[in-house]
C-alpha positions as CSV (number, residue, x, y, z in Angstrom):
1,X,61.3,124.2,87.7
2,X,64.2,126.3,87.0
3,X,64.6,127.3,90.3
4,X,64.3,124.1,92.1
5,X,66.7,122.9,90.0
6,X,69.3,126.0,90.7
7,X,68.3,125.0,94.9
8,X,69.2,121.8,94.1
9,X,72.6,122.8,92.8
10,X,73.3,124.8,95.5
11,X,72.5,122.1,97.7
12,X,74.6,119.4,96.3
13,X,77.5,122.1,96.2
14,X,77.6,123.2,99.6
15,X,77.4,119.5,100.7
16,X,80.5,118.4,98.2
17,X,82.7,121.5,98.2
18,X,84.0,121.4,102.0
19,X,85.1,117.6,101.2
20,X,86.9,118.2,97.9
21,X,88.8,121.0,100.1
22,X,89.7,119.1,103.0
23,X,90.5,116.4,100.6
24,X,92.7,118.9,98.1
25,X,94.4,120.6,101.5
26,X,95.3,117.7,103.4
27,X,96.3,115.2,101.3
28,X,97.4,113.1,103.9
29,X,94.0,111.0,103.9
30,X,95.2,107.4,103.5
31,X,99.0,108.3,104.5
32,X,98.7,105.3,106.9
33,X,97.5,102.5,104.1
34,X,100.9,103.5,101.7
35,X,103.6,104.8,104.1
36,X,103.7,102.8,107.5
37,X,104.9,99.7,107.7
38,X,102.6,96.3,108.4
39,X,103.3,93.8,110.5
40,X,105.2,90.9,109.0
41,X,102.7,88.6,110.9
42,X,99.7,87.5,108.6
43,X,97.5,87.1,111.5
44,X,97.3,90.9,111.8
45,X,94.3,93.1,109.7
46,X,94.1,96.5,109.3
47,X,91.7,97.6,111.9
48,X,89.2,100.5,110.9
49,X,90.7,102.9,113.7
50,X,93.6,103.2,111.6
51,X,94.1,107.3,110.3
52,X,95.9,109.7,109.2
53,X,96.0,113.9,109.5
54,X,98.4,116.9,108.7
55,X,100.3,118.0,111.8
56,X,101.5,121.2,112.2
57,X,105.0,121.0,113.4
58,X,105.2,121.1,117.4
59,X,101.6,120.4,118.3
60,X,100.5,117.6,119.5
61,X,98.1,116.0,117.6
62,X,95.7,112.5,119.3
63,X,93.8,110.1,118.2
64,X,90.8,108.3,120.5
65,X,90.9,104.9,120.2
66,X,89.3,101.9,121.8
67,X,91.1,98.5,122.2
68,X,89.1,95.5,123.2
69,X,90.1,92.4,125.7
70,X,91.0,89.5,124.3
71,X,92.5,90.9,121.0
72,X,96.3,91.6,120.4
73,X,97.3,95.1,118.8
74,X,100.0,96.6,117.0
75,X,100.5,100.1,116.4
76,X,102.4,101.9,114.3
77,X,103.3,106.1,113.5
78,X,104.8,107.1,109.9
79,X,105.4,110.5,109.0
80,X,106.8,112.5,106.6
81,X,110.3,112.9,107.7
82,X,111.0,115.9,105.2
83,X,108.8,118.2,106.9
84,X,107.9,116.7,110.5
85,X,111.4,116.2,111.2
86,X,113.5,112.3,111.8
87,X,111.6,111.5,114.7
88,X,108.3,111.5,116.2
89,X,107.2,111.5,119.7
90,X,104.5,108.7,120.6
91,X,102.7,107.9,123.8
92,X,99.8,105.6,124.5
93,X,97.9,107.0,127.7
94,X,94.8,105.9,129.3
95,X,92.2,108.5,130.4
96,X,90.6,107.5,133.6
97,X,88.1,109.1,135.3
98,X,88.6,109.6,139.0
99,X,86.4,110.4,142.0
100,X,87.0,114.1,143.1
101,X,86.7,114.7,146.6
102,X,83.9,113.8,148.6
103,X,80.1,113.7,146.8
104,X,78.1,117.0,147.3
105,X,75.2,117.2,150.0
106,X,72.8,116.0,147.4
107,X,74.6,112.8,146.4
108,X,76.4,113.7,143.3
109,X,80.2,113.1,142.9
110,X,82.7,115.0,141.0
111,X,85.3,113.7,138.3
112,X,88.1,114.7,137.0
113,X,89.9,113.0,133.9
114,X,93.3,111.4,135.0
115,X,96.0,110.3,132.3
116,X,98.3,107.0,132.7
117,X,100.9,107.1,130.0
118,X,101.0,103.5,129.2
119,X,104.3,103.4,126.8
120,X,106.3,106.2,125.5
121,X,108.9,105.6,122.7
122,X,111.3,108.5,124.0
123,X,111.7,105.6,126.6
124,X,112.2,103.3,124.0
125,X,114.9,104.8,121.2
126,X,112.0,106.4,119.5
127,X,110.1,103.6,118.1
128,X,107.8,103.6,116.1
129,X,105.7,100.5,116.7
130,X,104.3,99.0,119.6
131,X,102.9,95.4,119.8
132,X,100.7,94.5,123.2
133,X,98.2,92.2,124.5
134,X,95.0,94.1,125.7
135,X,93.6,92.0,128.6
136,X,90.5,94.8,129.6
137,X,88.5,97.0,126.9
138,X,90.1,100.7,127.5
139,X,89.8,103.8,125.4
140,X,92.9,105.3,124.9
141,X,94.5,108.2,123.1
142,X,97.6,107.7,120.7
143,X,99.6,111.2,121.5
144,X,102.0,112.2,118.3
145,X,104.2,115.1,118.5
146,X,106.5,116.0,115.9
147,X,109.3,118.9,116.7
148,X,110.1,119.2,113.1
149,X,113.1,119.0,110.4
150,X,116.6,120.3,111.7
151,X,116.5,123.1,108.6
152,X,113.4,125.2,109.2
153,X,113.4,127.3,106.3
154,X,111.2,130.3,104.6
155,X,109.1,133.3,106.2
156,X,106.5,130.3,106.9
157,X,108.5,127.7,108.5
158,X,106.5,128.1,111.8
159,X,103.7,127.1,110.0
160,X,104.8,123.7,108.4
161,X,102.3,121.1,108.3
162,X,103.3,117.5,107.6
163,X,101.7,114.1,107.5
164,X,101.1,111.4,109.8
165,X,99.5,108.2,109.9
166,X,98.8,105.8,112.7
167,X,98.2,102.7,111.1
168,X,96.2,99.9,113.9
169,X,96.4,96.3,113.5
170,X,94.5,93.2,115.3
171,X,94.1,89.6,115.9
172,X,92.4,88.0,118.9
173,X,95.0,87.0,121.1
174,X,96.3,83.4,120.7
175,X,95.9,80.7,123.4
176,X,99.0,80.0,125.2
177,X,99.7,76.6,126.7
178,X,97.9,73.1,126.3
């Protein structure tokens, strides 16, 4: 008995440590639901994609998400402007898989994954929202890359991490006309 019970211990340890570690690093779990700003429209809900992650300053950092037809979407980056700097740079691209070359003797083809930025907000004075109409289910990838605070400072400054949240909102897209 006593060592079942000491097994057992162990067990529910190593499953609950690595979470309360991740948890106690990061801090940045729910960024999104406090710091980035919702849409004003009532029609919008928070859509389950939405998350949030430290960044290291100067990597890029994605998220995978899929948006479906018929449904209107608005996205929107917040990040901890201390740390990650006044801006961030955001793109929505669309990985495509494309034919390469001609298929093989025995009948099978090749691919190789093609990106089509969609929107980028260094295009757009940095914003950081984007509203759209999605008229075909894609998967896409929001890209976030933050070059960091003007006053890097310390023996660790190359290794600042900050947070960010991408915070994705729905509603089906409304009907237009009669």
């Amino acid at each position: 008995m006593n060592r079942m019970h000491r097994s057992l211990i162990t067990l529910a340890l190593v499953l609950l440590l690595p979470g309360i570690r991740i948890q106690a690093q990061t801090g940045c779990m729910e960024y999104h639901k406090f710091n980035c700003e919702r849409s004003s429209d009532s029609r919008f809900s928070l859509n389950g994609q939405s998350r949030s992650a430290p960044v290291k300053v100067g990597e890029e950092t994605e998220l995978n998400i899929i948006v479906y037809r018929s449904q209107d979407y608005r996205i929107t980056v917040c990040h901890d402007e201390k740390i990650l700097g006044p801006s961030v740079a955001i793109r929505l691209v669309e990985k495509v898989r494309m034919p390469k070359g001609e298929p093989s003797p025995n009948g099978q083809q090749q691919y190789v994954e093609v990106e089509k930025v969609l929107w980028d907000n260094t295009e757009h004075d940095m914003a950081t929202s984007i509203e759209f109409s999605c008229t075909a289910t894609k998967r896409i990838a929001v890209e976030v890359n933050a070059p960091g605070a003007a006053e890097r400072k310390g023996k660790k400054a190359d290794l600042d991490i900050g947070c960010v949240g991408i915070l994705i909102e729905h509603m089906p897209t409304p009907g237009i006309g009669f």
